[in-house]
N, C-alpha and C positions, 0 to 999 in steps of 0.2 A: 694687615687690616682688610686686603683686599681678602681674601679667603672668606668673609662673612658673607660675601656677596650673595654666594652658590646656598645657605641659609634663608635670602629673602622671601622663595617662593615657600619653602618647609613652615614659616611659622603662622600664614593662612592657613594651610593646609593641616599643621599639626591642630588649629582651634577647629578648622572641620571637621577632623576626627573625631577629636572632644567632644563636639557638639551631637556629631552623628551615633555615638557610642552613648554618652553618658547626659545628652541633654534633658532628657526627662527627670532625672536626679539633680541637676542641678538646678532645673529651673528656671521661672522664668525673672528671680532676683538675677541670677548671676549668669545668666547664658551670654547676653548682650556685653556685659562688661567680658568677657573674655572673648569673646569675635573679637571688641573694639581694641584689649590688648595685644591680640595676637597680629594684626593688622599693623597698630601702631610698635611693635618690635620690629618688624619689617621696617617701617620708616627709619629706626634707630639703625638697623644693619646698612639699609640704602645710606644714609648719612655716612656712616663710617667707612663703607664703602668709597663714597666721593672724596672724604677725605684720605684715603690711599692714593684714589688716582691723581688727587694733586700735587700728593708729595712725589711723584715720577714723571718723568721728562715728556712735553705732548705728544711727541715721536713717540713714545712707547706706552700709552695708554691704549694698550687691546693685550687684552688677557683673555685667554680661553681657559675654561676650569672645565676639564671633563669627569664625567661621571661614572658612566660605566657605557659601553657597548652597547648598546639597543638591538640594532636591528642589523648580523653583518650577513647580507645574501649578496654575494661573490664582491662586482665591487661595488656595492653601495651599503658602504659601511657608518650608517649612522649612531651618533653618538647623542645620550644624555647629556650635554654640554651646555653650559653659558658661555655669551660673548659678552667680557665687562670690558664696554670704553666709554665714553663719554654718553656717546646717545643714549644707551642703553639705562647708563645712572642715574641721567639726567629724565628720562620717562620713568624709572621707576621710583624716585626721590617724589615726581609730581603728585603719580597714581598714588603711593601708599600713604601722606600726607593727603590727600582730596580726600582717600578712602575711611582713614581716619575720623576725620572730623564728620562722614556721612554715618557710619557706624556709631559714634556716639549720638547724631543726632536722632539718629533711628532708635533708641534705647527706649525716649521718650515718647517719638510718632507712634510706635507700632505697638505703646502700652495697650495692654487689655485685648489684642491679635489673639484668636484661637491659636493661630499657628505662628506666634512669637518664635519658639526655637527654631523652627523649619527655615523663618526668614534668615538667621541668624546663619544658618549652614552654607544655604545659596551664597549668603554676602562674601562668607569666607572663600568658596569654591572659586566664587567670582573674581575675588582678587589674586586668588594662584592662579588661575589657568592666566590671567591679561598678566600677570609680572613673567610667569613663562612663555609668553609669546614676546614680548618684549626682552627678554636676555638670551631667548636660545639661539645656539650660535649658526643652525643651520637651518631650513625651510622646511623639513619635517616636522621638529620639533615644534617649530613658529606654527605649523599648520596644527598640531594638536593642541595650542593653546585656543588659536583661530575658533576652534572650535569648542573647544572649553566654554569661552565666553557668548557664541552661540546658544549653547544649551543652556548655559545659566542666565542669560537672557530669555530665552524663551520661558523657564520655569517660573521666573519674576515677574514678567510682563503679563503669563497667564495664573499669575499667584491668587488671584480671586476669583478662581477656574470656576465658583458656582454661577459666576455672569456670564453671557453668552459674550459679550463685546469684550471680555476679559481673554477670553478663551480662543474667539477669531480672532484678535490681535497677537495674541501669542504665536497661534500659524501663522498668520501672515508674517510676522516677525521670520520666525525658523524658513518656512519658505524661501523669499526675497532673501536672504541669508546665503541660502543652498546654492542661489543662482550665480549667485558672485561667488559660493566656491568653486566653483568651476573653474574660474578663472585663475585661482590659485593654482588650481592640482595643474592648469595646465601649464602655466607655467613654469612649474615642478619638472612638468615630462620636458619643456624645450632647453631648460636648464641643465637636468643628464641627460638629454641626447646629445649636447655638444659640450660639456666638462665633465662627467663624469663623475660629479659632485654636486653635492647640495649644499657642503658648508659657504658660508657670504665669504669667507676670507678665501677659499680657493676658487670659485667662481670670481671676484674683482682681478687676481692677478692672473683669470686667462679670459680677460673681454674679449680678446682677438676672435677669439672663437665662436662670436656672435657676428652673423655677416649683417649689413645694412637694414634687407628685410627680416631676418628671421631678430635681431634687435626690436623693430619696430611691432612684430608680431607678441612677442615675447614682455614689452611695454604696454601693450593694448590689454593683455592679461591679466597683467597685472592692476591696471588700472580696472576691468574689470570686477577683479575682487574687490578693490577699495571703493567703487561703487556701491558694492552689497554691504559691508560692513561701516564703510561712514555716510550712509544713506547720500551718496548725487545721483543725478539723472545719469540711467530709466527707475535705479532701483533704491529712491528716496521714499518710496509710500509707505514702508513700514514703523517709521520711526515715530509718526505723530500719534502712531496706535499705540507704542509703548506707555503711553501715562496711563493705561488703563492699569498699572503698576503700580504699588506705592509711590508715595514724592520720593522717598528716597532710593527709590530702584533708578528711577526717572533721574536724579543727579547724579548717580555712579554710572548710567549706561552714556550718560550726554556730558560730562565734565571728565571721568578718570578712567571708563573701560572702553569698553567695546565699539564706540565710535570715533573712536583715536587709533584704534590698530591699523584703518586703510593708510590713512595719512602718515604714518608710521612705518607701514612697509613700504612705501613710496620711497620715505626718504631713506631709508634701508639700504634700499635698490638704486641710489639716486646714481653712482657709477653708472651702473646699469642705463636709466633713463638717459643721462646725457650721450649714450650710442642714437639717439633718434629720437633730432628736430622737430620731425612730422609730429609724431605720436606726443611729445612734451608740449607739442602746439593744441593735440586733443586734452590733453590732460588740463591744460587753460581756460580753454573754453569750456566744457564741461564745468571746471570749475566756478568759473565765471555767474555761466547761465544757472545752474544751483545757485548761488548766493543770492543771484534775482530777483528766480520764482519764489524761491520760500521767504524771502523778505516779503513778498505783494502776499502772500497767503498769511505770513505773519498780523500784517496790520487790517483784517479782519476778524479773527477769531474772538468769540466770547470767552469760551473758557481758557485761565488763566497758564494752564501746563500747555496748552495746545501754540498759545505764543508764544512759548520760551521752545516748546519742539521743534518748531518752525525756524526759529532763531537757531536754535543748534543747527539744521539742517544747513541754514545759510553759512554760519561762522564755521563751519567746515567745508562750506565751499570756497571760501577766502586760503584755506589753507591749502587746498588742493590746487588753487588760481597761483600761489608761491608756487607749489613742487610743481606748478608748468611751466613756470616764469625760470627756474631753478634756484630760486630764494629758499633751500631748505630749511637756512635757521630761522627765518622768517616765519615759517610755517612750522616749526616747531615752538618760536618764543610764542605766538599767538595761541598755538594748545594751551600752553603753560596758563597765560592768562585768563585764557578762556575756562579753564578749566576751574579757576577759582570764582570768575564772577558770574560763572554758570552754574555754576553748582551752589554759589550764595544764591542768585534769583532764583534756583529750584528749590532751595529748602525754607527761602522766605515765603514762598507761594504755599507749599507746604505748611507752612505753619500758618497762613490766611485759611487755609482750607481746615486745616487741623481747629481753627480759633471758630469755624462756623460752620461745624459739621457735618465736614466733610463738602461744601457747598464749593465750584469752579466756577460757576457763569458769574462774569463780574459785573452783568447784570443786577445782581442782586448785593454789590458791595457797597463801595462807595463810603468816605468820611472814614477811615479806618483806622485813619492816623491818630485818632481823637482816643481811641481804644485801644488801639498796637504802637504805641511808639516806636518801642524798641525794634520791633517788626520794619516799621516805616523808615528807620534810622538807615537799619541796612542793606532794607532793599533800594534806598535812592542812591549807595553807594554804588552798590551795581548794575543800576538804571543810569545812571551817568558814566560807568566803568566802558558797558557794554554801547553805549552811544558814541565814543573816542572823545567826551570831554577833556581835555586838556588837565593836567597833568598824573590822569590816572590811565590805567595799565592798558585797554587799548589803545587808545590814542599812539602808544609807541608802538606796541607788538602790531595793529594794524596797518598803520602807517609805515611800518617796515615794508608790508606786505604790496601796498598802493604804491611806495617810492620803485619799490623791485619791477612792478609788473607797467609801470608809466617808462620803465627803459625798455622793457621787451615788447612791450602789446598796449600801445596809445587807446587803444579804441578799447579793448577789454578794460584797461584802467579808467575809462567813462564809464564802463557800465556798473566799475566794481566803484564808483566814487557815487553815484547814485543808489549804490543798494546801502553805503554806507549813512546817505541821507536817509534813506527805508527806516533803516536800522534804529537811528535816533526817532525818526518818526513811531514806532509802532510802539518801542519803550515806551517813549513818555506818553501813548494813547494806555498803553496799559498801567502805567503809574497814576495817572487821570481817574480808570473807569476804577480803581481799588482803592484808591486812597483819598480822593477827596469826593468836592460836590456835597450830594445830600446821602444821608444812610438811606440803605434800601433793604438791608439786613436783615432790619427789625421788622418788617412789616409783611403780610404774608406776601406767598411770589405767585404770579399771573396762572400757572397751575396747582392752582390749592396748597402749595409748599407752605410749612408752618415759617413764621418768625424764629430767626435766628439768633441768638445771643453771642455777641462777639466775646473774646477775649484771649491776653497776650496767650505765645507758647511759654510752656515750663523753662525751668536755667536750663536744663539738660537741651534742650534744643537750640538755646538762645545764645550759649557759648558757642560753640560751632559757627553760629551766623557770625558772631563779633572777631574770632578769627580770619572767616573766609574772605569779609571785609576790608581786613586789613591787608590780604592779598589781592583783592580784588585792587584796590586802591594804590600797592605799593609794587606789585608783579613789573610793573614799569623799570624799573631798578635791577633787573635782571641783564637789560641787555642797552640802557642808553648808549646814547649817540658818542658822549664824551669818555664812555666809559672803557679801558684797555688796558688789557692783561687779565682781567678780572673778569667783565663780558660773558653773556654768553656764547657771543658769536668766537669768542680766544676761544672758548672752553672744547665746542663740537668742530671748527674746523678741522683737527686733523681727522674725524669720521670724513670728514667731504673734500677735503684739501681740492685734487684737482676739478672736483665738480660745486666747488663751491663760487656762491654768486659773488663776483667781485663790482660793488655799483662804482660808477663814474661822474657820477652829477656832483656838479659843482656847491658848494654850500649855499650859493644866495638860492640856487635853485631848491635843496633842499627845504629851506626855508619857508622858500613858498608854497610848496605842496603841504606843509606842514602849516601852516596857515590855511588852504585849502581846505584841509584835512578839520581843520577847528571850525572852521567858518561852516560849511557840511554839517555836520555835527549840532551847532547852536541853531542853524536854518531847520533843522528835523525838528529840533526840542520844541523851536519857537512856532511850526507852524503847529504839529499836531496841539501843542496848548490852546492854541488859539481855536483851531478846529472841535476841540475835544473838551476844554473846560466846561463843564455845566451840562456836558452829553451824557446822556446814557448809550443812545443808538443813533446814526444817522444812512439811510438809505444810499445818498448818494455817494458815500467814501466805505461804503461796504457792498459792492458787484456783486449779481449771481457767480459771475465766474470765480471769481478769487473766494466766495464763500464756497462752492464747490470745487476748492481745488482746483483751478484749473479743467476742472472734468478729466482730471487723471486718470481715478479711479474709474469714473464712466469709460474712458479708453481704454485701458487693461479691461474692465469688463465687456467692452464691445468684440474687441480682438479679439481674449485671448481666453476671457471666463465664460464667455455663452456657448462660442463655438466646443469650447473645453466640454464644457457640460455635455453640447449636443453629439458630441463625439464617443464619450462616455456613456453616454446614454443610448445611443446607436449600436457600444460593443456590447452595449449588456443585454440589450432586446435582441440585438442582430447576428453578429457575430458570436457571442457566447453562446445564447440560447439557440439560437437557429443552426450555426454552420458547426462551432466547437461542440457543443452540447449532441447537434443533430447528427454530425459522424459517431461520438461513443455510443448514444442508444443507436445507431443505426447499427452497429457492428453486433451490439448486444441482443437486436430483435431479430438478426440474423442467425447468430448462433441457436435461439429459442427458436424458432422456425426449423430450421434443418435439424434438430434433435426431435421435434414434433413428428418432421416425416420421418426418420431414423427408427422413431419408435414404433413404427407400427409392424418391422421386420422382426420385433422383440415381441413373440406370443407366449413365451414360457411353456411350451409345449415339446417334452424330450421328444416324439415319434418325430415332428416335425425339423426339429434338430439331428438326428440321427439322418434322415431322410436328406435334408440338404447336407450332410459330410459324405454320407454315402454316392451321391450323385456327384460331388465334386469328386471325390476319389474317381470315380470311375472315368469322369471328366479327364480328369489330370494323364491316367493310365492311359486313355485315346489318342492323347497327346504325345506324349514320349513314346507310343507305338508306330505313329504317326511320322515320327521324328527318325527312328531305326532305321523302318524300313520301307 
């Protein structure tokens, strides 16, 4: 059974082909439904997959399936390979199931899309390159998926290339991308300069060969890249641009691709990570301070994608705040979760937006529930999922994360116990400004916008939500407290064995952090209602700065965009034109010149020609007379 594994990336891939060859004939009846099967076969091989590795012993859950030889220049002989062990099954079980139910729900959003098939290609691309960064078995391979989901993030993000805000967000995207790869390739090079390999399984069994600092160098790297691709600080400002993307690009890049790969090589590497304290102490903080900021920036935004982006930014800093803590299953059960009740709030918001076309400012929503139940149904499940009410799926996978980081980092677990109050708070301000109150829909909006007419999304969208609900609601059950043998935490320990987090806290003490944990939680619901009921806008719980970001983007553009330009603009006046430019015509007015006066020795007159050979001879003759005698 194991053998189907090496299968999962090929049946994206093979619907890409399909689509990219033959989607104009097939249309836009049937293009969607074959993305969505090719995607969900994948789920079916991942499943069957896991069920191999259950039937064989923990110890020997790592299998390598190699493919063929890639790349052999002397000794760095890389291979097409998958690495099938738990982590591995266990990200691509989550991704192809999340991917699934986005692609069906995409069937219905992206009806009447000029470029319906086009979408359909990207979505497939998108989930082989992220399933092949996730099972390849060495950091090569990982890096061409790395980049995979790169590019197809970019072509999604900038999918409505005819807007300008569509089209700079898609750079800025690819950009901020580039910077954190950096920090992969290099810790590529500090990797074979001291093993000699880039497979994970021969790289853990020669750690020795990482001394203290070139460890810590080599962590910083890496965290690095995971900066660029799961948006923390410096390099979070691209991900809020993503919603210039369909909703559904917006829940595959925030729920099952490309913003799970940093926190995924993380814990990959987590061998790696525990050679150095220091740098898992950066990896914390970091995390940390992300989950903060973009909480405070979350609970002002109007439009309704820009506060779930913000929210992912944060709930991936929770994750990253585990793999400093070295809570990796922590920080992967909280993906898992995350992944469902993020990608329900992104395709319920989708379909508020799809119901009142195409309209985000929730300025203009309000009473919704009166018109979308079904809508309203499921996005309170995962407005309370993603607030850790009690007893749905964050509440555990988070509180995994807060019990982990209250043993290592007292003070970071106040900051991260207050962005979890954020958290509840900005939900229920956004369940507030969209679903109750008075309608504002109907009536025209403050810049001449027409009245809008609500109404639910189609079944083809509204299945998908009543699934993801159900995971949103029940992801909990993956990894309870009482739960053994069966867990997820039985399942990935032997990927972490010795670098896995072993807690110590006592049960009354659990208890009460988890009480804690609830009480948080019910304090955020209960003040923003209270603050937010009957609001549309209030001045004083919406700051210039947290509506400007922080003055982020002002920073980068003071640093690094003005002078960039003025540098730029300097080599092209100055340097190109003047010095580059002004040596080639210089040489070239030179050569014109000296052929000007060359030519004036050219009369075309034989006497004169005979006349000067005849005088050189004679010349020459004086010479070697000269010379004799």
């Amino acid at each position: 059974m194991l053998s189907a594994a090496a299968y999962m990336p090929l049946c994206p891939l093979l619907g890409f082909l399909i689509l990219l060859a033959f989607g104009r004939r097939i249309g836009i009846k049937y293009s969607g439904i074959v993305a969505t099967v090719a995607v969900a076969a994948s789920f079916v091989l991942a499943a069957i997959s896991w069920t191999g590795l259950l039937g064989i012993s923990s110890s020997k859950r790592e299998i390598t399936q190699s493919l063929f030889t890639w790349l052999p220049v002397g000794s760095l002989q890389v291979k097409v390979a998958f690495l099938i062990d738990p982590l591995s099954i266990t990200m691509c079980l989550f991704i192809t199931f999340i991917s699934t139910m986005i692609h069906l729900y995409s069937i219905g959003y992206m009806k009447g899309e000029r470029d319906y098939v086009k979408f359909f290609i990207y979505l497939n691309l998108f989930v082989t390159a992220m399933l092949v960064l996730v099972m390849a078995n060495n950091m090569v391979l990982t890096f061409v998926g790395w980049e995979g989901v790169g590019a197809c993030s970019y072509w999604l993000v900038a999918f409505y290339f005819e807007k300008e805000s569509a089209a700079v967000a898609g750079k800025k995207a690819f950009v901020y991308n580039r910077i954190g790869d950096v920090g992969l390739l290099l810790a590529m090079f500090i990797v074979f300069a001291r093993v000699g390999s880039l497979d994970y399984t021969t790289i853990f069994a020669h750690l020795s060969a990482f001394s203290p600092l070139t460890a810590t160098m080599l962590v910083l790297a890496l965290l690095l890249a995971a900066t660029g691709k799961s948006a923390q600080i410096p390099l979070f400002n691209w991900l809020p641009g993503s919603m210039e993307g369909p909703t559904p690009v917006s829940a595959l890049i925030h729920a099952a691709t490309m913003v799970t790969a940093g926190v995924y090589l993380l814990c990959r590497m987590s061998h790696v990570l525990e050679l150095s304290a220091h740098a898992s102490l950066v990896i914390a903080i970091i995390g940390a301070l992300t989950a903060f900021v973009a909480a405070t920036m979350a609970s002002v935004q109007r439009d309704i994608k820009a506060v779930l982006a913000y929210s992912t930014i944060s709930q991936l800093g929770y994750m990253i705040l585990a793999v400093g803590a070295g809570a990796y299953v922590a920080a992967i059960f909280l993906m898992i979760a995350h992944a469902f009740y993020k990608a329900l709030l992104f395709l319920s918001a989708g379909a508020v937006s799809h119901g009142l076309d195409g309209e985000r400012d929730m300025g203009r929503m309000g009473a919704l529930r009166k018109v979308m139940p079904w809508t309203t149904g499921v996005f309170i499940v995962g407005w309370l999922a993603i607030a850790g009410v009690p007893p749905l799926s964050a509440f555990w996978s988070k509180g995994d994360v807060l019990d982990a980081v209250f043993r290592h980092y007292p003070y970071l677990w106040a900051l991260a116990l207050f962005t979890a109050f954020l958290t509840a708070y900005y939900m229920t301000r956004m369940y507030t400004l969209t679903f109750t109150g008075e309608a504002r829909y109907d009536k025209p909006g403050a810049d001449g916008a027409p009245a809008l007419h609500a109404h639910e999304a189609p079944w083809v969208m509204r299945i998908p939500l009543l699934v993801l609900a159900v995971g949103a609601a029940g992801a909990g059950l993956l990894n309870l407290p009482w739960v053994h043998n069966f867990g997820l935490e039985e399942f990935l320990s032997p990927v972490f064995h010795g670098a896995l987090y072993n807690p110590h806290e006592g049960t009354s003490l659990l208890w009460l952090l988890a009480i804690v944990d609830s009480l948080v939680a019910v304090g955020g619901i209960a003040v923003a209602w209270m603050l937010w009921r009957g609001k549309v806008s209030a001045a004083n719980l919406e700051p210039d700065f947290l509506t400007h970001d922080w003055y982020w983007d002002d920073l980068y553009d003071t640093v690094f965009g003005r002078p960039g330009t003025a540098l730029a603009l300097f080599s092209a006046t100055t340097i190109d034109e003047k010095i580059l430019d002004g040596a080639v015509n210089g040489v070239g007015s030179l050569a014109v010149q000296s052929a000007q006066r060359l030519r004036r020795i050219q009369t075309g007159q034989v006497r004169q020609y005979a006349l000067l050979i005849t005088g050189g001879m004679a010349a020459l003759l004086v010479f070697i007379l000269m010379r004799v005698f």
